[in-house]
C-alpha positions in Angstrom: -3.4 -18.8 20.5 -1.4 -21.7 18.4 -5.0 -22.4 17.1 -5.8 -18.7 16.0 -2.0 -18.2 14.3 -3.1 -21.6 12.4 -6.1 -20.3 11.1 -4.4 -17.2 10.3 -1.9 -19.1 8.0 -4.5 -20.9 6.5 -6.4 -18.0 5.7 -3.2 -16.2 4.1 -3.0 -19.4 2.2 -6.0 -19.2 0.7 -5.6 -15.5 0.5 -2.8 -16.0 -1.6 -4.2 -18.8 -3.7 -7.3 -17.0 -4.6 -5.5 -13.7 -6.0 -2.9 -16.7 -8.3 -6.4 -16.9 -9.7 -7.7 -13.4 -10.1 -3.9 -12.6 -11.6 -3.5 -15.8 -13.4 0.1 -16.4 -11.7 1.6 -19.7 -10.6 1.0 -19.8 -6.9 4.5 -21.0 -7.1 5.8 -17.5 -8.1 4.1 -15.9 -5.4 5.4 -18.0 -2.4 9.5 -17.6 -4.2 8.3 -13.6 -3.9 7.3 -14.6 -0.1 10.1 -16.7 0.8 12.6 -13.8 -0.8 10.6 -11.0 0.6 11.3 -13.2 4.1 15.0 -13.7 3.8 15.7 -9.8 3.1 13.4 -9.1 6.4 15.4 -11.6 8.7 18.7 -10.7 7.2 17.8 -7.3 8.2 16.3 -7.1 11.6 18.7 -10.0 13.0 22.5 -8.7 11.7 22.0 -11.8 9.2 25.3 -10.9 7.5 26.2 -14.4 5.3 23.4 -16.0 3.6 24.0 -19.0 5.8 20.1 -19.9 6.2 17.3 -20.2 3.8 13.3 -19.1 4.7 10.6 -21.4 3.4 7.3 -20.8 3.5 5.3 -24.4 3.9 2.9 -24.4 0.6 0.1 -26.3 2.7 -0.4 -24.4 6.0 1.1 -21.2 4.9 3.4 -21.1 8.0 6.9 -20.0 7.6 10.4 -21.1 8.9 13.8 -19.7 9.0 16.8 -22.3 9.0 20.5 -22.3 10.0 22.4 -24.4 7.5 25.2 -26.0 8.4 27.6 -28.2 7.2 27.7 -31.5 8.8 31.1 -33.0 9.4 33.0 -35.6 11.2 34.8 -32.9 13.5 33.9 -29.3 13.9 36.8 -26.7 12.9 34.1 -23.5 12.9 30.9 -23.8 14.9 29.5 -21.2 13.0 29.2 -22.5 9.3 29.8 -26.8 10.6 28.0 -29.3 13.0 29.0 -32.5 13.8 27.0 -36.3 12.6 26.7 -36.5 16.5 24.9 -33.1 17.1 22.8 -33.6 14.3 21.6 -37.3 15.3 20.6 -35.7 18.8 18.9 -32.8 17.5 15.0 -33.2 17.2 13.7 -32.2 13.8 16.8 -31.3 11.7 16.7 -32.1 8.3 20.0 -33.1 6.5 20.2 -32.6 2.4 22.8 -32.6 0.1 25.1 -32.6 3.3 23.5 -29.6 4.8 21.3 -29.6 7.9 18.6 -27.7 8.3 18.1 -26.3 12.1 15.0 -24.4 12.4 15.9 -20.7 14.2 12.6 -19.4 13.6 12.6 -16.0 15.8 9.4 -15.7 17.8 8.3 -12.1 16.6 9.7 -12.7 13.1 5.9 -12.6 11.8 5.7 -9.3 12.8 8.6 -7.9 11.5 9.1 -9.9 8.7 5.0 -8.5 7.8 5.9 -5.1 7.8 9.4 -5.5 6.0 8.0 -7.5 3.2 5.3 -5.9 2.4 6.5 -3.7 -0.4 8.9 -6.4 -1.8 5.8 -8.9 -2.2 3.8 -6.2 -3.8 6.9 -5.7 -6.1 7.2 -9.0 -7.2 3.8 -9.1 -7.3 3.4 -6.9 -10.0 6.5 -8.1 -11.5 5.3 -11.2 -12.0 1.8 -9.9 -13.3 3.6 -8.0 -16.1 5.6 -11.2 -17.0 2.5 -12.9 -17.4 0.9 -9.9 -19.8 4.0 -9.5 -21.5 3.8 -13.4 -22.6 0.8 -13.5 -23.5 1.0 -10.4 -26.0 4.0 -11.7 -27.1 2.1 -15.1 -28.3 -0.2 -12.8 -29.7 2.4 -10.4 -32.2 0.7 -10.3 -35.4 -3.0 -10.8 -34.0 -5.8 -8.4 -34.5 -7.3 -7.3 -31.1 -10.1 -5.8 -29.8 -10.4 -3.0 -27.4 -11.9 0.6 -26.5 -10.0 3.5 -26.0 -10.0 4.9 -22.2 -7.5 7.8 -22.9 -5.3 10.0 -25.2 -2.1 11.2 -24.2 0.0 13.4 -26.6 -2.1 12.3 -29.7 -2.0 8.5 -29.0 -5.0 6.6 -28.1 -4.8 4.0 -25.1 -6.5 1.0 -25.6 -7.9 -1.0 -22.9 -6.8 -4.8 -24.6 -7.5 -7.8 -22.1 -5.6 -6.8 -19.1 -3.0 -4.8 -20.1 -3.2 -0.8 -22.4 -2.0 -0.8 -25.5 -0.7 2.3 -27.3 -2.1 3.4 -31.1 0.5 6.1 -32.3 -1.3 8.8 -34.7 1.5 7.0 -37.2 -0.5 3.9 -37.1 -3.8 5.8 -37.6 -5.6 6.3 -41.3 -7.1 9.5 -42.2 -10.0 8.1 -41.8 -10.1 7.0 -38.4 -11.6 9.4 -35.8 -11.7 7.6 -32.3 -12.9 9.2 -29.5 -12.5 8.0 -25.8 -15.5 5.0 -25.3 -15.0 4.1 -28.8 -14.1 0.1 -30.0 -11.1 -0.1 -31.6 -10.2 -3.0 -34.2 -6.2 -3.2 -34.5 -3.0 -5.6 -35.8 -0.7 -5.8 -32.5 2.5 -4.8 -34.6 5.2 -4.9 -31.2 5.4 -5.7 -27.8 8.1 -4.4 -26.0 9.5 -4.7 -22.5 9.3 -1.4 -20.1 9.9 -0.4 -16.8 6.2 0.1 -16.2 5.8 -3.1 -17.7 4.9 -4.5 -21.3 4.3 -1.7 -24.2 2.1 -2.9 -26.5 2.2 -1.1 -29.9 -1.0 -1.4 -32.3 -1.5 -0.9 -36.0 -4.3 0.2 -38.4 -1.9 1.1 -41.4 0.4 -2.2 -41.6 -0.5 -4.3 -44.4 -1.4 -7.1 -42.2 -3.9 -5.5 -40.7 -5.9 -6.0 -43.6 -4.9 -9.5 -44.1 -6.1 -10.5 -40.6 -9.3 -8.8 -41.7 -9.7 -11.1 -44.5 -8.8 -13.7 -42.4 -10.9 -13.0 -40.0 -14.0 -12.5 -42.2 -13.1 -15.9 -45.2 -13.8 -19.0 -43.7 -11.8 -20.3 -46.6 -8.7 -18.3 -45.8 -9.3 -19.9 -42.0 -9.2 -23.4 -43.6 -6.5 -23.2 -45.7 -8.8 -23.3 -49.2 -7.9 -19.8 -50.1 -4.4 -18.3 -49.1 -3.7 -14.6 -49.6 -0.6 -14.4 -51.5 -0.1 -10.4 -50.9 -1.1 -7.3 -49.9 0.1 -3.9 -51.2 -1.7 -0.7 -49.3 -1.3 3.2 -49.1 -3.8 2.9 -45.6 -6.5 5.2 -45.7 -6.6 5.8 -49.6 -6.7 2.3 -51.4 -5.3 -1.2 -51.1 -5.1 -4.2 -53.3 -4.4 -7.9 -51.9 -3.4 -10.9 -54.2 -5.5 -14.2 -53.6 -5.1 -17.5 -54.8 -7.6 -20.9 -54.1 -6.0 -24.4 -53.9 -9.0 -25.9 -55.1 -10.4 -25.5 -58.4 -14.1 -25.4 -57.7 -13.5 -22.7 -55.4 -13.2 -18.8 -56.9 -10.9 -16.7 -54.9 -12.0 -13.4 -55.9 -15.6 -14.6 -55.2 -15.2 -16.5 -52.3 -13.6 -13.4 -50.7 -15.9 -11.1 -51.9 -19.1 -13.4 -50.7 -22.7 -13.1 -51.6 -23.6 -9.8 -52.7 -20.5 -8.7 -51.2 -21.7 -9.4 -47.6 -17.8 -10.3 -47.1 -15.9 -7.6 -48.4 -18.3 -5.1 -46.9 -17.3 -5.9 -43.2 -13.8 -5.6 -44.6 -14.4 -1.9 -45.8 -16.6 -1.0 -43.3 -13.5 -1.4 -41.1 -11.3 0.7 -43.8 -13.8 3.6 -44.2 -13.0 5.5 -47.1 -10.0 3.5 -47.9 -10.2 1.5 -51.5 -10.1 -2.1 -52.0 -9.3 -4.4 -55.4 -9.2 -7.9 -54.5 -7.0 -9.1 -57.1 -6.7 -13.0 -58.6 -3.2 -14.3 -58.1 -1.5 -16.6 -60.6 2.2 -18.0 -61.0 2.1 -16.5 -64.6 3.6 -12.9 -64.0 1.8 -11.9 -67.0 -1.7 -13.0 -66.3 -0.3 -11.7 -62.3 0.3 -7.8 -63.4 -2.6 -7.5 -65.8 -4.6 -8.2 -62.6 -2.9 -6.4 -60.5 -3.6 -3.3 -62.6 -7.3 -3.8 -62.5 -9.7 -2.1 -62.8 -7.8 -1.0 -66.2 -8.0 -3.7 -69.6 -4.9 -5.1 -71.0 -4.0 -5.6 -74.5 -0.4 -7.3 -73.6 2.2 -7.7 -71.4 5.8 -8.4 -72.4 8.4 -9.4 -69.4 12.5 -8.7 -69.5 14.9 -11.7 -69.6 16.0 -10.7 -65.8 12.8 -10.9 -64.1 12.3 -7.4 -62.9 10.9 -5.3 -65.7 7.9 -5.4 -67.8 5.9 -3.0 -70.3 2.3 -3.2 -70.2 0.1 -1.7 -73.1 -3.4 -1.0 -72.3 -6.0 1.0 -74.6 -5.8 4.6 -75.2 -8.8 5.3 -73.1 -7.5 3.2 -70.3 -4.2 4.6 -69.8 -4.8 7.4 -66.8 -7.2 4.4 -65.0 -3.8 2.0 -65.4 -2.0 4.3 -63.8 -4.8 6.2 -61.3 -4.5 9.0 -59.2 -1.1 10.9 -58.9 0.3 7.3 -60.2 -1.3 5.0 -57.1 -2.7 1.9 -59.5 0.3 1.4 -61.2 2.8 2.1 -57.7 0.4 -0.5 -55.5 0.5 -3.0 -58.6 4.3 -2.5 -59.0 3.9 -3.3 -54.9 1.9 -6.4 -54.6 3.9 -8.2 -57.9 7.4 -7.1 -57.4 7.8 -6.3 -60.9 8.9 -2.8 -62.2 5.9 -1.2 -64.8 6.0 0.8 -67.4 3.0 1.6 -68.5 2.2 2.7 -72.3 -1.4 3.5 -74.2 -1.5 1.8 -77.8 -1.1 4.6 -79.1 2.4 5.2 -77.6 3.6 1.5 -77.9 3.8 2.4 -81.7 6.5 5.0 -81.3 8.2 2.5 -78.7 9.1 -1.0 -79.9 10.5 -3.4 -77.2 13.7 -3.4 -75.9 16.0 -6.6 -77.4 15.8 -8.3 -73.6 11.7 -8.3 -73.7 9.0 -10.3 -75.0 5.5 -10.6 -75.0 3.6 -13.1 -72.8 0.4 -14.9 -72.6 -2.1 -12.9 -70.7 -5.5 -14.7 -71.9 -5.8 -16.2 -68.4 -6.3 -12.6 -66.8 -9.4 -11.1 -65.9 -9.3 -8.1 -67.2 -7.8 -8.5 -70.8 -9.1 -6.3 -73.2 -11.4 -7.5 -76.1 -11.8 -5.4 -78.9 -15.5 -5.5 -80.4 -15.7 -7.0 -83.6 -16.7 -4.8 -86.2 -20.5 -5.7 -87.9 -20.0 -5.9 -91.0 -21.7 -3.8 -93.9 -24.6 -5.0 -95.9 
């Protein structure tokens, strides 16, 4: 009988080891949740009213043992709390710590009872402890793109299966463009993890700015070794985006290097995007040469900056003006966006009629990629 009970401990043992390992959980969590789920059972089924003993649950064998604690003391006032040196030195098997001893009271059905009593509370715990351990790891992961595929859509928000745990894609966080269906992989920027009653809500992006710089991140190797470092990103998700880059080392072109061969880069970029627009835009500490590329695809013809840093007028050709400011004002709002500069926009033509204001002058803009070069005229025979 002793025999089979030992097997059956080590079994449980094992039992609870292997499923540490299918969870990824200490094993040390589970056997607190045992020893706790223990204590309530005893304290329960044998009028336990103080929380004069302690349960432990041996980590080897698995068995499990209920102790009276008692304070050990030259001369016994109350027998119920206090046991004297003498007692203790006689008694087989008592432990003594920290002035305590330890006298095992074990009940002989207590496996029983304490079995059916703890079952719910280990579960409990159980999946406490798993939802600690998926809440964590999300939580290392904020601002990470994921992978996943929907399995569900409840009131208009797609649930992602992500890892171990469902995460939740509000329409909010959605583009016009994207049309998931359930089955469907799902690229997204984890954007908050929160802690709920059911257990971690995990909140996913595919509007947020970041999302697109974890794209480019994901997709530059040069970004990933620190040659190339994305310097902004300014985005109206789902219609057209610009981000800002800038290389630490001159024999490397940003704009090119992020764009790749025959734009075998930037095409896994906007074949995540759909229909959403990209300019990939050359930074530079010169806010000059900085908002005449930020307004690309449009030419320049100058830029003039205000004393306080905020404002500048930008004059571009005639024929250039409604591509400077684009659709319903977007060019010029996403530029105003990724520089942090305020822009007024004026043809040639209507910089005549407006001279600059006494706090403004004109910069140097020859550095910028898209300044515009008048042809030269031939000249007659």
């Amino acid at each position: 009988m002793a025999g089979r009970r030992k097997k059956q401990e080590l079994s449980l043992i094992d039992a609870l080891k292997d499923l540490c390992v299918e969870k990824d959980i200490e094993p040390e969590v589970l056997f607190k949740a045992v020893e706790d789920a223990l204590k309530v059972a005893y304290k329960k089924n044998f009028n336990q009213e103080d929380d004069t003993f302690e349960v432990e649950v041996d980590r080897t064998d698995g068995s499990y043992h209920v102790y009276s604690l008692k304070v050990v003391v030259d001369e016994v006032t109350d027998p119920d709390t206090e046991i004297s040196e003498e007692d203790v030195a006689n008694m087989p098997n008592v432990k003594v710590e920290d002035g305590l001893a330890h006298i095992e009271v074990t009940p002989k059905d207590f496996g029983r009872i304490a079995a059916q009593a703890a079952k719910q509370s280990v579960l409990q715990k159980l999946r406490d402890a798993e939802r600690n351990v998926i809440y964590d790891e999300f939580t290392n992961r904020d601002s990470d793109l994921v992978m996943g595929r929907v399995v569900r859509m409840e009131d208009g928000n797609l649930i992602v299966e992500v890892g171990k745990t469902e995460a939740i894609l509000v329409p909010s966080e959605q583009t016009i463009n994207d049309n998931f269906k359930i089955g469907d992989m799902v690229r997204a920027y984890i954007v908050e993890v929160k802690k709920g009653g059911k257990g971690p809500q995990v909140y996913l992006s595919r509007t947020h700015p970041n999302f697109l710089r974890r794209l480019f991140e994901l997709e530059v190797p040069e970004i990933q070794e620190g040659l190339l470092e994305i310097k902004g990103v300014a985005r109206e998700a789902g219609a057209r985006a610009k981000i800002a880059v800038s290389s630490k080392d001159p024999n490397i072109a940003a704009v090119g290097s992020c764009v790749g061969q025959r734009g075998t880069r930037i095409q896994q970029v906007l074949d995540e995007l759909g229909e959403e627009k990209l300019d990939v835009i050359e930074w530079s500490p010169k806010p000059g040469v900085f908002v005449a590329n930020a307004l690309s695809p449009a030419k320049i013809i100058s830029v003039a900056v205000s004393d306080d840093g905020k404002n500048c007028r930008v004059v571009v050709p005639d024929n250039q003006l409604s591509l400077a400011i684009g659709k319903e004002g977007q060019n010029a709002r996403l530029a105003a966006r990724l520089t942090g500069w305020k822009i007024d926009i004026k043809s040639l033509k209507q910089s005549k009629n407006f001279p600059l204001e006494e706090d403004m002058h004109e910069v140097d803009i020859s550095d910028a990629m898209a300044v515009f070069k008048p042809r030269a005229r031939k000249k007659k025979q």
